[in-house]
Every structure is written in structure tokens, then in C-alpha cells.
PQR file of N, CA, C, O and H, with PARSE charges and radii, in Angstrom:
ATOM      1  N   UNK A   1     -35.436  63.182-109.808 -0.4000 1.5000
ATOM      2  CA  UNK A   1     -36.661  63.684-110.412 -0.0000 2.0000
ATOM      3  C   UNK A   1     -37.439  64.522-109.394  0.5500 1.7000
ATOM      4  O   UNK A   1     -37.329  64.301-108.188 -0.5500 1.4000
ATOM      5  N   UNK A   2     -38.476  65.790-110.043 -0.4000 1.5000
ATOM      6  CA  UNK A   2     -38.713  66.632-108.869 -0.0000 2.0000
ATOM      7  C   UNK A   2     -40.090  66.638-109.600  0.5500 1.7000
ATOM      8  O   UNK A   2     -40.182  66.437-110.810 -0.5500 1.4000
ATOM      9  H   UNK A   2     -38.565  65.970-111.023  0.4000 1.0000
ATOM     10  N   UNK A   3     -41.088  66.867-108.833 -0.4000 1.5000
ATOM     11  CA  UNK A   3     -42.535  66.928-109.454 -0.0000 2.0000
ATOM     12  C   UNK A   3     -43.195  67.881-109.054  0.5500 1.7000
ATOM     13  O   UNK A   3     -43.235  68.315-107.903 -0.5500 1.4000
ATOM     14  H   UNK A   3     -41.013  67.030-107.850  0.4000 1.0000
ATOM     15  N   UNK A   4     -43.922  68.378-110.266 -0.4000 1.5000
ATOM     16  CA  UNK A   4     -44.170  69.864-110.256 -0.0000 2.0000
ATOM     17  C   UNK A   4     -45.444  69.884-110.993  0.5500 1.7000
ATOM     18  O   UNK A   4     -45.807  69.113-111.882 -0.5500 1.4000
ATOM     19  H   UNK A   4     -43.889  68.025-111.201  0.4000 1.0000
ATOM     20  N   UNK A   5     -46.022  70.820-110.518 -0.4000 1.5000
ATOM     21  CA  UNK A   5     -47.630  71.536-111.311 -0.0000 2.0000
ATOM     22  C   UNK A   5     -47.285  72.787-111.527  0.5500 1.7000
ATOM     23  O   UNK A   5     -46.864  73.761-110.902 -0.5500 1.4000
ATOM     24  H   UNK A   5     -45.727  71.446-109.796  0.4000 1.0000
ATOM     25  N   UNK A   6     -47.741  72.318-113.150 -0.4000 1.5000
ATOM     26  CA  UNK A   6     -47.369  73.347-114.035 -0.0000 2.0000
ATOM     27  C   UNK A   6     -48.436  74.314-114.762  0.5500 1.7000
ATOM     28  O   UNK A   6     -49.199  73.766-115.557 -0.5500 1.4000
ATOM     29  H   UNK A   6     -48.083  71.527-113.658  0.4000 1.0000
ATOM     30  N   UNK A   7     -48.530  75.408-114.605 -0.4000 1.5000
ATOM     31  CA  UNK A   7     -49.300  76.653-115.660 -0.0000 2.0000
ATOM     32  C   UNK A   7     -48.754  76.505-116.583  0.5500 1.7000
ATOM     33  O   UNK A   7     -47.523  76.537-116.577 -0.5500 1.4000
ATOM     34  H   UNK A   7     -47.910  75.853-113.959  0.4000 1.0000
ATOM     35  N   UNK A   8     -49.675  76.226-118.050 -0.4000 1.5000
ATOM     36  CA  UNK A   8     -49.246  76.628-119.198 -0.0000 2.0000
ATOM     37  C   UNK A   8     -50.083  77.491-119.619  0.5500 1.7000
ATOM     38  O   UNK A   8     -51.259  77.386-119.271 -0.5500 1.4000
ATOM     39  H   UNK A   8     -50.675  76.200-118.054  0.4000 1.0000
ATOM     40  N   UNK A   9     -49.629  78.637-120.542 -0.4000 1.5000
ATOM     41  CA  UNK A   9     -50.463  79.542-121.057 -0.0000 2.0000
ATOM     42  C   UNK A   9     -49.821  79.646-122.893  0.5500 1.7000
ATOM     43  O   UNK A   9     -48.670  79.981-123.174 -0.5500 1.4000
ATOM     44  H   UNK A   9     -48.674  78.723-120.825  0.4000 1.0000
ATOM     45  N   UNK A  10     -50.814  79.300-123.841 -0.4000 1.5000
ATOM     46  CA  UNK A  10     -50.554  79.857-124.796 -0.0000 2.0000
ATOM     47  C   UNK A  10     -51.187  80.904-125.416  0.5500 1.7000
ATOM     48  O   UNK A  10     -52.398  80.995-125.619 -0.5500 1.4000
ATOM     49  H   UNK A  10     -51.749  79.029-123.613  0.4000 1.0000
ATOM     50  N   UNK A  11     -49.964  82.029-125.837 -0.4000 1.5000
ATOM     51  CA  UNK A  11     -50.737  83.213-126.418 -0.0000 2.0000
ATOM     52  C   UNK A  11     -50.601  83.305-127.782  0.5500 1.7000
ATOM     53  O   UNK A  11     -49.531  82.765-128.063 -0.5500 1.4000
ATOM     54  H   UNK A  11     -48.980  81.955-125.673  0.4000 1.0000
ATOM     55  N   UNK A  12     -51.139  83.712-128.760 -0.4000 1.5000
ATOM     56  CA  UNK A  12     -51.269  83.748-129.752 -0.0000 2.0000
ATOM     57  C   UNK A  12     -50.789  85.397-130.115  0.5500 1.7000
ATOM     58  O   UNK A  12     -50.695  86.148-129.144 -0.5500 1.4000
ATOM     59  H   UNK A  12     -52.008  84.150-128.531  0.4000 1.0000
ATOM     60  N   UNK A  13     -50.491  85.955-131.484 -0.4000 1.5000
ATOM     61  CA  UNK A  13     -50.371  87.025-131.689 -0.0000 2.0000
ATOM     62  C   UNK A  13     -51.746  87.999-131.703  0.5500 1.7000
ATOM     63  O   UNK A  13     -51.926  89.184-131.422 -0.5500 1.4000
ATOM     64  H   UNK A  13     -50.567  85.344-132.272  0.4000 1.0000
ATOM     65  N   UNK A  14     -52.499  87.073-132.099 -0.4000 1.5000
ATOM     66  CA  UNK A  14     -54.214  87.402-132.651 -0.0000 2.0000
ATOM     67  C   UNK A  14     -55.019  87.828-131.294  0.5500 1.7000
ATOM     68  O   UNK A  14     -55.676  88.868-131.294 -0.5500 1.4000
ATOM     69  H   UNK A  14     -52.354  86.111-132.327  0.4000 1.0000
ATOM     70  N   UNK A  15     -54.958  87.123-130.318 -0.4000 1.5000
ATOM     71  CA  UNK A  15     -55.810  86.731-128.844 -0.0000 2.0000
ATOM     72  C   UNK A  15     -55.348  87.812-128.158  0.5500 1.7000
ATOM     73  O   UNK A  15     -56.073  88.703-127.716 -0.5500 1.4000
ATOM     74  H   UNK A  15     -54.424  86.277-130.318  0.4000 1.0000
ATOM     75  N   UNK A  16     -53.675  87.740-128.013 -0.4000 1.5000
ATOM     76  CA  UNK A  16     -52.576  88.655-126.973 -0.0000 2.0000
ATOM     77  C   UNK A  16     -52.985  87.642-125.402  0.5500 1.7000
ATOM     78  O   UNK A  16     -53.659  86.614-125.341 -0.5500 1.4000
ATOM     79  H   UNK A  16     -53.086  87.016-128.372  0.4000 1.0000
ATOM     80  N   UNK A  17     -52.397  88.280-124.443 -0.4000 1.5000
ATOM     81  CA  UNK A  17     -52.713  86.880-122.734 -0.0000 2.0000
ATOM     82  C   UNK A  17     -54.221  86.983-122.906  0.5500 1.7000
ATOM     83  O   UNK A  17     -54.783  85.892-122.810 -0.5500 1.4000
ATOM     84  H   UNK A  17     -51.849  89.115-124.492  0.4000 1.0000
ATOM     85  N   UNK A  18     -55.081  88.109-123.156 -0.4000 1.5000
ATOM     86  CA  UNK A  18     -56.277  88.296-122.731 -0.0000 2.0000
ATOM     87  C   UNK A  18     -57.038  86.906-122.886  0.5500 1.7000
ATOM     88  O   UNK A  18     -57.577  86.326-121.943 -0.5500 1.4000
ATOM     89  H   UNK A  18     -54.625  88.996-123.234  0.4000 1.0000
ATOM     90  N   UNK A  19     -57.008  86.400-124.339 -0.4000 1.5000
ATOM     91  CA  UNK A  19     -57.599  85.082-124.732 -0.0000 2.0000
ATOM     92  C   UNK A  19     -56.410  83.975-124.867  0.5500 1.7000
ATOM     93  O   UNK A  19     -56.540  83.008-125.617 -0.5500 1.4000
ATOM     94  H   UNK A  19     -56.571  86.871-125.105  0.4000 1.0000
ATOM     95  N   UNK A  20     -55.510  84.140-124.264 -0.4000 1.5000
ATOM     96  CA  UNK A  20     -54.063  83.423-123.937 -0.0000 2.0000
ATOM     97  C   UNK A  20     -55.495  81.452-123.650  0.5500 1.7000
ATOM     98  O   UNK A  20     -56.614  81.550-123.148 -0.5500 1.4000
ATOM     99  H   UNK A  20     -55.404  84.926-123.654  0.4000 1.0000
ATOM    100  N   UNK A  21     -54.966  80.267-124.080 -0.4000 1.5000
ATOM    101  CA  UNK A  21     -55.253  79.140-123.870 -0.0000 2.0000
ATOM    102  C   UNK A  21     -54.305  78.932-121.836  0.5500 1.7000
ATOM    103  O   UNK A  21     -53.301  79.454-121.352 -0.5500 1.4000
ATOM    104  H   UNK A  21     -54.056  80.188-124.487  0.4000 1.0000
ATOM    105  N   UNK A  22     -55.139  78.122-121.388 -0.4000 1.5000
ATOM    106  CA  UNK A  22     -54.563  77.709-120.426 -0.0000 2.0000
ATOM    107  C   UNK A  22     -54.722  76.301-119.640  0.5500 1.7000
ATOM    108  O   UNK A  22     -55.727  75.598-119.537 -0.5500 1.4000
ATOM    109  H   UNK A  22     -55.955  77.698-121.781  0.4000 1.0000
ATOM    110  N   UNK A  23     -53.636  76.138-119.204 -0.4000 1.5000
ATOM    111  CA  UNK A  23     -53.899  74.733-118.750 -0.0000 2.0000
ATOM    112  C   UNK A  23     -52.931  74.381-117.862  0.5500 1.7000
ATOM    113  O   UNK A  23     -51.717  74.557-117.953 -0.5500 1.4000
ATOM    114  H   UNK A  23     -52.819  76.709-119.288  0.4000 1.0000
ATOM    115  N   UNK A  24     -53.885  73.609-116.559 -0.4000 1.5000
ATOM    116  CA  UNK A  24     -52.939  72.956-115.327 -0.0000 2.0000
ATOM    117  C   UNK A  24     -52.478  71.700-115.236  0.5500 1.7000
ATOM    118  O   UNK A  24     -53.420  70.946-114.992 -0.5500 1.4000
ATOM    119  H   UNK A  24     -54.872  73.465-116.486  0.4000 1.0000
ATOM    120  N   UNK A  25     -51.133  70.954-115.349 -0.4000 1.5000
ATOM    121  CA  UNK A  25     -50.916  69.778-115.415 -0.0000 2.0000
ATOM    122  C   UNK A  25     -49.905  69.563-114.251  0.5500 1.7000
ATOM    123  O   UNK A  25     -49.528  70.409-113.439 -0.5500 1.4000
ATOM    124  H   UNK A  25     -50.368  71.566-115.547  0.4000 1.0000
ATOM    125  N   UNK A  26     -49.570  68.344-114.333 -0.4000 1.5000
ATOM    126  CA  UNK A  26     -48.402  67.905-112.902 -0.0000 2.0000
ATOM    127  C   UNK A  26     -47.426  66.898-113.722  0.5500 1.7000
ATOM    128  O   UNK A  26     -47.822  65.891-114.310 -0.5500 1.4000
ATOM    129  H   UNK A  26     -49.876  67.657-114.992  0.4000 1.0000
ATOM    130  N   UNK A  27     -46.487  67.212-113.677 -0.4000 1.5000
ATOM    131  CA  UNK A  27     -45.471  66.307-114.530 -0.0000 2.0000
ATOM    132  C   UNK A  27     -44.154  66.048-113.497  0.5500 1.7000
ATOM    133  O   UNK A  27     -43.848  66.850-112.614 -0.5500 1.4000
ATOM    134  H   UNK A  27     -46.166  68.029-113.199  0.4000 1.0000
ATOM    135  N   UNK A  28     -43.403  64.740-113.776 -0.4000 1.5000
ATOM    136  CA  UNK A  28     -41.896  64.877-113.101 -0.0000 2.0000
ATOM    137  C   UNK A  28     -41.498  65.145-114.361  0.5500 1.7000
ATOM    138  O   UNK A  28     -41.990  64.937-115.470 -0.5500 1.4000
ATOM    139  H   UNK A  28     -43.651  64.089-114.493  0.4000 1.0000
ATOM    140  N   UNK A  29     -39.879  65.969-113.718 -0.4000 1.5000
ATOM    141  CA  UNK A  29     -39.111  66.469-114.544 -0.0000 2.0000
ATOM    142  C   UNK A  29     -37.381  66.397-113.679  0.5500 1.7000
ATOM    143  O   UNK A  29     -37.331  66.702-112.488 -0.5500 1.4000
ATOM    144  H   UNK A  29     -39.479  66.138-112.817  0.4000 1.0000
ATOM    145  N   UNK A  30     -36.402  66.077-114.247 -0.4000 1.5000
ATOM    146  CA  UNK A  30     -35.212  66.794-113.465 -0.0000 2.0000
ATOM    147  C   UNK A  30     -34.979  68.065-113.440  0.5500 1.7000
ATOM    148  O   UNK A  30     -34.134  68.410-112.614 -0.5500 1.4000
ATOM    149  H   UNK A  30     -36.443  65.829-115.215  0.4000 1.0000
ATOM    150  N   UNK A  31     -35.424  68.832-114.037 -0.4000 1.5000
ATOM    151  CA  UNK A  31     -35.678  70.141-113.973 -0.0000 2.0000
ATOM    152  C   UNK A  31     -36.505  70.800-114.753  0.5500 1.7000
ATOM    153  O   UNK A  31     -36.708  70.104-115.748 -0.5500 1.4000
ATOM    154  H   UNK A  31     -36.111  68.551-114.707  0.4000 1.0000
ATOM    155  N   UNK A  32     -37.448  72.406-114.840 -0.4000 1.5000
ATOM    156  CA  UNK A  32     -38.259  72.897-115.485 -0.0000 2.0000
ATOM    157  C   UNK A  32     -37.278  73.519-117.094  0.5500 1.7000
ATOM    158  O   UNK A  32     -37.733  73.752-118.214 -0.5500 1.4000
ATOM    159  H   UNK A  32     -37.283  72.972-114.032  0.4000 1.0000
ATOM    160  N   UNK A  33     -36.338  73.590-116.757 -0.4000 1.5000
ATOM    161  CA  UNK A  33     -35.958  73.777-118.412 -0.0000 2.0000
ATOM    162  C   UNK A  33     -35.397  72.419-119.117  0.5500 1.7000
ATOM    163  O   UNK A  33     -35.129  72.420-120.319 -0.5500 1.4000
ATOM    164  H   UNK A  33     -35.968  73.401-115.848  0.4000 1.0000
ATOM    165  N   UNK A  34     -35.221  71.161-118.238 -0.4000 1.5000
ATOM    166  CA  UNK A  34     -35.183  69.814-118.899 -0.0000 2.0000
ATOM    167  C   UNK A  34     -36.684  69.240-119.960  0.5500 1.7000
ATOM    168  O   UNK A  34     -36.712  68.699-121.066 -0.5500 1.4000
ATOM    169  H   UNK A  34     -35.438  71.160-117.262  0.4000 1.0000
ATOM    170  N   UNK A  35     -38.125  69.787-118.730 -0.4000 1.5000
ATOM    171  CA  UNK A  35     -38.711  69.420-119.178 -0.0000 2.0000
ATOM    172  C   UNK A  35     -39.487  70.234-120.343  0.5500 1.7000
ATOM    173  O   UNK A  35     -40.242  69.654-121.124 -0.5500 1.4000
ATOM    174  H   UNK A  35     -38.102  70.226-117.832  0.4000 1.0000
ATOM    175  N   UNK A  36     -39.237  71.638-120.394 -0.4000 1.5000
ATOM    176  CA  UNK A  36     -39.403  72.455-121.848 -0.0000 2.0000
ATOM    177  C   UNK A  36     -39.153  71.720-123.047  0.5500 1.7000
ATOM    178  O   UNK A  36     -39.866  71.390-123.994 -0.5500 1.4000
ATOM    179  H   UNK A  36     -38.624  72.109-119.760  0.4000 1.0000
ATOM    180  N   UNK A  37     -37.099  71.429-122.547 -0.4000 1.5000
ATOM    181  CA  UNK A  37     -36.811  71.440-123.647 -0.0000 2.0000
ATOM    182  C   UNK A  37     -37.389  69.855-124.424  0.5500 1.7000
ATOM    183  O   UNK A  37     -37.301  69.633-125.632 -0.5500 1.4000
ATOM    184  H   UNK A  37     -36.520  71.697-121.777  0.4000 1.0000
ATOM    185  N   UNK A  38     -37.784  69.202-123.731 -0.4000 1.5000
ATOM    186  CA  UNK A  38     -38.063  67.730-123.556 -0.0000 2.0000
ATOM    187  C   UNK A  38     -39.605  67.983-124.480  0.5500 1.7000
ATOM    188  O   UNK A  38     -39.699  67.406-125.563 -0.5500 1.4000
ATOM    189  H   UNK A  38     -37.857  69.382-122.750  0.4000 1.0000
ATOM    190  N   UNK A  39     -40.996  69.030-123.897 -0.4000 1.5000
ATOM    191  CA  UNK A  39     -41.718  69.124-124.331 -0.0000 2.0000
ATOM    192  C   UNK A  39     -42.776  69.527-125.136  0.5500 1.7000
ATOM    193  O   UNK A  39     -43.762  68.974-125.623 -0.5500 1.4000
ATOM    194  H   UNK A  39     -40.920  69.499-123.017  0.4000 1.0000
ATOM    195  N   UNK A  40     -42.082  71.155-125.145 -0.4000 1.5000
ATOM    196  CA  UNK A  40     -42.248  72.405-125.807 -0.0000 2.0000
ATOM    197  C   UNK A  40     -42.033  72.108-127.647  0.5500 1.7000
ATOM    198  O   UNK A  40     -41.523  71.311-128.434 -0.5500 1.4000
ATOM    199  H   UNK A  40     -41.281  71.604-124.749  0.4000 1.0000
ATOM    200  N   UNK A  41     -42.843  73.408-127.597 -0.4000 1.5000
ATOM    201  CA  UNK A  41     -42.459  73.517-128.925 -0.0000 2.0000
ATOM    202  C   UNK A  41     -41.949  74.467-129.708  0.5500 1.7000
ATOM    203  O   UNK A  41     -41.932  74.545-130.936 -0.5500 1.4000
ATOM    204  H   UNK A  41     -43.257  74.056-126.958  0.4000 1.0000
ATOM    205  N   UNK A  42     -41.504  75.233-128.827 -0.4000 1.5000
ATOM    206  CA  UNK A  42     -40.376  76.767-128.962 -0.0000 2.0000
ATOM    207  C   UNK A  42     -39.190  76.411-128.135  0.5500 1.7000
ATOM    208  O   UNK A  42     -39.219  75.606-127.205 -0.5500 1.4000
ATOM    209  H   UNK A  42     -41.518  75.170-127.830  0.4000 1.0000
ATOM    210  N   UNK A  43     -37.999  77.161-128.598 -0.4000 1.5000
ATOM    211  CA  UNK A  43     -36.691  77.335-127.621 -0.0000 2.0000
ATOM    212  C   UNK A  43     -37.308  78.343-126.906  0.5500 1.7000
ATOM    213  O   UNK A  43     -38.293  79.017-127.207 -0.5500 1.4000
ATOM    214  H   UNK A  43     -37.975  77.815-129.354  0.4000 1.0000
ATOM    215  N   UNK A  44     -36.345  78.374-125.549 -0.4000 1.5000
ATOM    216  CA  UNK A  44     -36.678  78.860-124.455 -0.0000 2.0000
ATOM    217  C   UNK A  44     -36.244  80.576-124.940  0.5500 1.7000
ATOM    218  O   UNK A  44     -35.417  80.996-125.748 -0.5500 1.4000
ATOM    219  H   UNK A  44     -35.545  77.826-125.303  0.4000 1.0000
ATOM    220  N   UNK A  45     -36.903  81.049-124.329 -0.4000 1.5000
ATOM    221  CA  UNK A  45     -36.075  82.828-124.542 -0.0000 2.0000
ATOM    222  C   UNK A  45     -35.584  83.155-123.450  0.5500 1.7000
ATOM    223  O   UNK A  45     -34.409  83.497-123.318 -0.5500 1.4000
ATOM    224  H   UNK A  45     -37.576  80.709-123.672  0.4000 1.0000
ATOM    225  N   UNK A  46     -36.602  83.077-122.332 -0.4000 1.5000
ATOM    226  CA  UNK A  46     -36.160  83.430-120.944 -0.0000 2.0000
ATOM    227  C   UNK A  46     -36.593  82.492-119.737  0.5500 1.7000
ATOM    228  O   UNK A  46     -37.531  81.696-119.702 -0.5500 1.4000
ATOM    229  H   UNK A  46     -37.556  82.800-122.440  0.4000 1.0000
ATOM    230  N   UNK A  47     -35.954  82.703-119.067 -0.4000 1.5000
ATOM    231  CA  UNK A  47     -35.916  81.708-117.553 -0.0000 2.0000
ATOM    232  C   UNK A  47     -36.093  82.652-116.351  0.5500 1.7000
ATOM    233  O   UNK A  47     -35.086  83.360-116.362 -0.5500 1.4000
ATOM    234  H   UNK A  47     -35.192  83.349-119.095  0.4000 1.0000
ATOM    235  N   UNK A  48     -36.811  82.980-115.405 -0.4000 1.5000
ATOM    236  CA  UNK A  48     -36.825  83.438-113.866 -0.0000 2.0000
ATOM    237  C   UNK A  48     -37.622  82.967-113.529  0.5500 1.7000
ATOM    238  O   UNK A  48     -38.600  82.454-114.074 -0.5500 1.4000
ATOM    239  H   UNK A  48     -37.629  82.405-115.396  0.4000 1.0000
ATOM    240  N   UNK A  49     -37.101  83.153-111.928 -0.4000 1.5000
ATOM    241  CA  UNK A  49     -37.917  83.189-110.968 -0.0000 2.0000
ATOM    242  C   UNK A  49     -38.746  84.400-110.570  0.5500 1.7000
ATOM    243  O   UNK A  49     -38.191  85.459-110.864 -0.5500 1.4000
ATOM    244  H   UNK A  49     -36.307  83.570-111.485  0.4000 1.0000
ATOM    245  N   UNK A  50     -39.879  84.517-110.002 -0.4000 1.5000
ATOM    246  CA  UNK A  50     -41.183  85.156-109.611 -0.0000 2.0000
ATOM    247  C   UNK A  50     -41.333  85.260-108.388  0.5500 1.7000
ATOM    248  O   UNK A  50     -40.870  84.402-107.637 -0.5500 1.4000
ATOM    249  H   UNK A  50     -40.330  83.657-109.762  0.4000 1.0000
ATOM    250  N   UNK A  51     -41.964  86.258-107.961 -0.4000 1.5000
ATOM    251  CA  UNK A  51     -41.695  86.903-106.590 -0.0000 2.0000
ATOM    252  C   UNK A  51     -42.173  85.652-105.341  0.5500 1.7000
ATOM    253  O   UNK A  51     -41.597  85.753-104.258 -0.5500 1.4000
ATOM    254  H   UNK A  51     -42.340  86.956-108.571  0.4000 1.0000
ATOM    255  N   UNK A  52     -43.016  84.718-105.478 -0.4000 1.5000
ATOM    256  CA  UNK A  52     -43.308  83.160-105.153 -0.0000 2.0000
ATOM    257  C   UNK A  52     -42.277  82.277-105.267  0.5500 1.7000
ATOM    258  O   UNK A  52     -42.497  81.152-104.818 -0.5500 1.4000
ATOM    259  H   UNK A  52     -43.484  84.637-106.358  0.4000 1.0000
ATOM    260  N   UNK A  53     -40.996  82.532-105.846 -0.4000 1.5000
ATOM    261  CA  UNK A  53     -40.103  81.770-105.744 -0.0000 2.0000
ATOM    262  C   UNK A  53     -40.309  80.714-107.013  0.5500 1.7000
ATOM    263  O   UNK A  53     -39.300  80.043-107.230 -0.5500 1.4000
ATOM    264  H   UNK A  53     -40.817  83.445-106.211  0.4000 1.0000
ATOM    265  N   UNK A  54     -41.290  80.483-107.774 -0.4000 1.5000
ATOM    266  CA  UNK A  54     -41.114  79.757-108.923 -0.0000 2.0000
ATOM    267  C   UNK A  54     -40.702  79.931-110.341  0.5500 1.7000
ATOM    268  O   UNK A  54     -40.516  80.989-110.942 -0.5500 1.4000
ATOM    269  H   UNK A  54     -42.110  81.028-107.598  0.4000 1.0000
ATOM    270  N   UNK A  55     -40.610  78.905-110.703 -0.4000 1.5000
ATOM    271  CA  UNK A  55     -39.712  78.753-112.086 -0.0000 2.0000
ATOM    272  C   UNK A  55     -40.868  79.751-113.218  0.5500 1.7000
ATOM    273  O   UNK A  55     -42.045  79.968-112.930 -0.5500 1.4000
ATOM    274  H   UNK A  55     -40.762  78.046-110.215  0.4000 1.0000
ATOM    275  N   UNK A  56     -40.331  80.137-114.222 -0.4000 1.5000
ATOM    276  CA  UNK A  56     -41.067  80.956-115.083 -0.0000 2.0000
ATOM    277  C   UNK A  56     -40.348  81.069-116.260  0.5500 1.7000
ATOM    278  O   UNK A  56     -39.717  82.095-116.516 -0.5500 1.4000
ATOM    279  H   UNK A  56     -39.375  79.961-114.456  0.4000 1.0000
ATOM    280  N   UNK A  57     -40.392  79.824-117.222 -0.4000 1.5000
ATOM    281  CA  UNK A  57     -39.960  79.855-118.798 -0.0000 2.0000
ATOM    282  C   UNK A  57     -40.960  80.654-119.621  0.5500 1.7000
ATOM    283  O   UNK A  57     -42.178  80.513-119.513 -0.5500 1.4000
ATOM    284  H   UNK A  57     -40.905  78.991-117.013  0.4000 1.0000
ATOM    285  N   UNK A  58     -40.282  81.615-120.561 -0.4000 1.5000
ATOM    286  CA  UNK A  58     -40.989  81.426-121.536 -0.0000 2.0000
ATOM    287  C   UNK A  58     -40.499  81.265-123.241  0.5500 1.7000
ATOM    288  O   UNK A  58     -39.532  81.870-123.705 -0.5500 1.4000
ATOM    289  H   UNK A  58     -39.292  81.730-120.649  0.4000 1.0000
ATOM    290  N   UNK A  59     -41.133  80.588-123.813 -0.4000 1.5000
ATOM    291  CA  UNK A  59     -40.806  80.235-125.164 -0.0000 2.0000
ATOM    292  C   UNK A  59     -41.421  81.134-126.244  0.5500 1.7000
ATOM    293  O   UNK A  59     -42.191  82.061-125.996 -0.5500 1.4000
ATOM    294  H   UNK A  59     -41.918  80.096-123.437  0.4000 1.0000
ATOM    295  N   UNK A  60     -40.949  80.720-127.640 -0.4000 1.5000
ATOM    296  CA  UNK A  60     -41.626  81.772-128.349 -0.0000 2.0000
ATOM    297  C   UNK A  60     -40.802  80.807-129.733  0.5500 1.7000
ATOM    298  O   UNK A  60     -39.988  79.889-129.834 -0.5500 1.4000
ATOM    299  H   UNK A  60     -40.324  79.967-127.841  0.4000 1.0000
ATOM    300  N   UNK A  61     -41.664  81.749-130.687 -0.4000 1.5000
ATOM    301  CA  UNK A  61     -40.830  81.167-132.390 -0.0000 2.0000
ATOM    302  C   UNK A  61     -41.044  83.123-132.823  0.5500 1.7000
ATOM    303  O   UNK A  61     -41.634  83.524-133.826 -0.5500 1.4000
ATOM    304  H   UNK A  61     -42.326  82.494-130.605  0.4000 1.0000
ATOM    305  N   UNK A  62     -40.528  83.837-131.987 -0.4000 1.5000
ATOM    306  CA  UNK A  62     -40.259  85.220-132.624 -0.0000 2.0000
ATOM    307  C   UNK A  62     -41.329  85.623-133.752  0.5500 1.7000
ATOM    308  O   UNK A  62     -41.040  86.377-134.680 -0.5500 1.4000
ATOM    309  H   UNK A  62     -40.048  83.512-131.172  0.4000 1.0000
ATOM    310  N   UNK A  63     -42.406  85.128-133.602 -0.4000 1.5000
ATOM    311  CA  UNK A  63     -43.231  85.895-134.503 -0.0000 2.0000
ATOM    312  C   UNK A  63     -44.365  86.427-133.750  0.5500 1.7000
ATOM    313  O   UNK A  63     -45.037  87.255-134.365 -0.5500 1.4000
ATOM    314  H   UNK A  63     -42.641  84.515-132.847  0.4000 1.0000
ATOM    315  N   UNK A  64     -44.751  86.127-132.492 -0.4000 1.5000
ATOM    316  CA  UNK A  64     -45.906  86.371-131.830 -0.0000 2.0000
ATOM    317  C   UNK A  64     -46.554  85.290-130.776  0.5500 1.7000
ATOM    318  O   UNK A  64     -47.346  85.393-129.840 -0.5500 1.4000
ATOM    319  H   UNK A  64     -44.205  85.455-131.993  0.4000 1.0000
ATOM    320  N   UNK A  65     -45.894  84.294-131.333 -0.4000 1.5000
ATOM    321  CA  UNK A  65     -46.872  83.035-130.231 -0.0000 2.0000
ATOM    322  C   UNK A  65     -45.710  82.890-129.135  0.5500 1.7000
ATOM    323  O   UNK A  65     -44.570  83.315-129.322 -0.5500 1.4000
ATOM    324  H   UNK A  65     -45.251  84.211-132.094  0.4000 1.0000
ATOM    325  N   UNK A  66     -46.099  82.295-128.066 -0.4000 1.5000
ATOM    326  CA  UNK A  66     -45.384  82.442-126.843 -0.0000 2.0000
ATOM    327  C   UNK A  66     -46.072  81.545-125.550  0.5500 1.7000
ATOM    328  O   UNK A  66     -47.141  81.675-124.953 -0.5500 1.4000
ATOM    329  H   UNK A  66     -47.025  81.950-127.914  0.4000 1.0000
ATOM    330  N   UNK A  67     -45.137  80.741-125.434 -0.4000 1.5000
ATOM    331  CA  UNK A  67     -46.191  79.688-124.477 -0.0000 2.0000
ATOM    332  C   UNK A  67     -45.375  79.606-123.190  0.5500 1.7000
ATOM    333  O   UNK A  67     -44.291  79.083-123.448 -0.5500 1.4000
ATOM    334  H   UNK A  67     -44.269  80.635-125.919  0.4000 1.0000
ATOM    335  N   UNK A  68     -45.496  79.946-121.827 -0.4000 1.5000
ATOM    336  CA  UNK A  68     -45.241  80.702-120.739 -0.0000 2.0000
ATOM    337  C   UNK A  68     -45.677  79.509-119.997  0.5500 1.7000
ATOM    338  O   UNK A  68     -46.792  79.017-120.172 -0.5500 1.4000
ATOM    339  H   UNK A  68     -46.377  80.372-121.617  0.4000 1.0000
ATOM    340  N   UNK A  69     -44.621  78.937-118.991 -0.4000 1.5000
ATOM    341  CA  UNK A  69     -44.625  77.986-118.378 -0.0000 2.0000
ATOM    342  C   UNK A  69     -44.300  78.387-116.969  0.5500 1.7000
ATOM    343  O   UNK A  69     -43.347  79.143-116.779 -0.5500 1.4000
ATOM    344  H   UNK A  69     -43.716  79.337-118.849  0.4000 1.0000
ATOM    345  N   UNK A  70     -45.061  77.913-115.905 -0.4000 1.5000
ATOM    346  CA  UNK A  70     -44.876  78.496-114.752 -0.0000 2.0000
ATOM    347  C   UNK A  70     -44.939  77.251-113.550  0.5500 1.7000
ATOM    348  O   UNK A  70     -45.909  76.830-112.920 -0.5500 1.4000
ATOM    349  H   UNK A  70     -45.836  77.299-116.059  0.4000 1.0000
ATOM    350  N   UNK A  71     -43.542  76.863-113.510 -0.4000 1.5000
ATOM    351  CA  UNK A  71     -43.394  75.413-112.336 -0.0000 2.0000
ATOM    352  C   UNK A  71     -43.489  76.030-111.147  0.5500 1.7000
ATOM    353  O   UNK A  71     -43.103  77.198-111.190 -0.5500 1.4000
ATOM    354  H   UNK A  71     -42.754  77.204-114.022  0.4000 1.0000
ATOM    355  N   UNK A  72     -44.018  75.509-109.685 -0.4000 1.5000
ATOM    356  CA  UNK A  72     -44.241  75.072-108.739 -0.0000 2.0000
ATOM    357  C   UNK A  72     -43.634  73.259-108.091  0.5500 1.7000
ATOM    358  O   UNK A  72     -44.085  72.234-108.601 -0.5500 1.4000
ATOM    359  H   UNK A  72     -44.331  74.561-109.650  0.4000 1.0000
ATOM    360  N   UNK A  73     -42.782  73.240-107.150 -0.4000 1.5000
ATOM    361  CA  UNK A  73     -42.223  72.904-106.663 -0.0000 2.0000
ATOM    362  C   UNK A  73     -43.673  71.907-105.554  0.5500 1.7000
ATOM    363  O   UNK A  73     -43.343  71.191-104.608 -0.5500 1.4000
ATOM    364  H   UNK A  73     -42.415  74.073-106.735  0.4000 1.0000
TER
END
């Protein structure tokens, strides 16, 4: 298990990031796409890493909403 503080951002189609929801939490996980898939509520679309070296999911249900997860190690 590896424990991590996590950025979540949800964007809406309506808001766009500008009024994107956000929120800082710390969770263990065996990994950041274990714990997506574990907690989320979209499949994943994409996975990288960021010029910081951290994890960077983001999810979506293809209509506009998109909730962007950003682990730290």
C-alpha cells in the first residue's frame, strides 16, 4: 500500500475547470488507477505523468463531466 494526497477536480460541462469543484484528500491505495477504479465514478480515459513526476487520471462519462485526479507520492 502507498499513500498519497490527492487533487480532485470536478468539471462540469456548464462551469468548464474555471468553476471546476475541488478537493484535497489523502488516501492509501496500491496504486492511483487501483484506487479510481475502486472510487470514481467514470472509467478512466487517460493516465500520465506531469512534469512533477505525478500520477494524473482523468475520467469522464463522454458527455462533458470529467473528474481529474492528481496523486502525489
Amino acid at each position: 500500500m502507498h499513500e498519497y494526497e490527492i487533487f480532485v477536480e470536478e468539471i462540469n460541462p456548464c462551469g468548464g475547470e474555471k468553476h471546476s469543484k475541488k478537493t484535497l484528500i489523502e488516501a492509501e491505495a496500491d496504486s492511483p488507477e487501483a484506487y479510481v477504479k475502486e472510487n470514481g465514478r467514470f472509467p478512466i480515459l487517460e493516465s500520465i505523468l506531469n512534469e512533477n513526476g505525478d500520477v494524473v487520471i482523468v475520467t469522464g462519462d463522454n458527455h462533458g463531466s470529467i473528474v481529474r485526479y492528481t496523486f502525489t507520492e
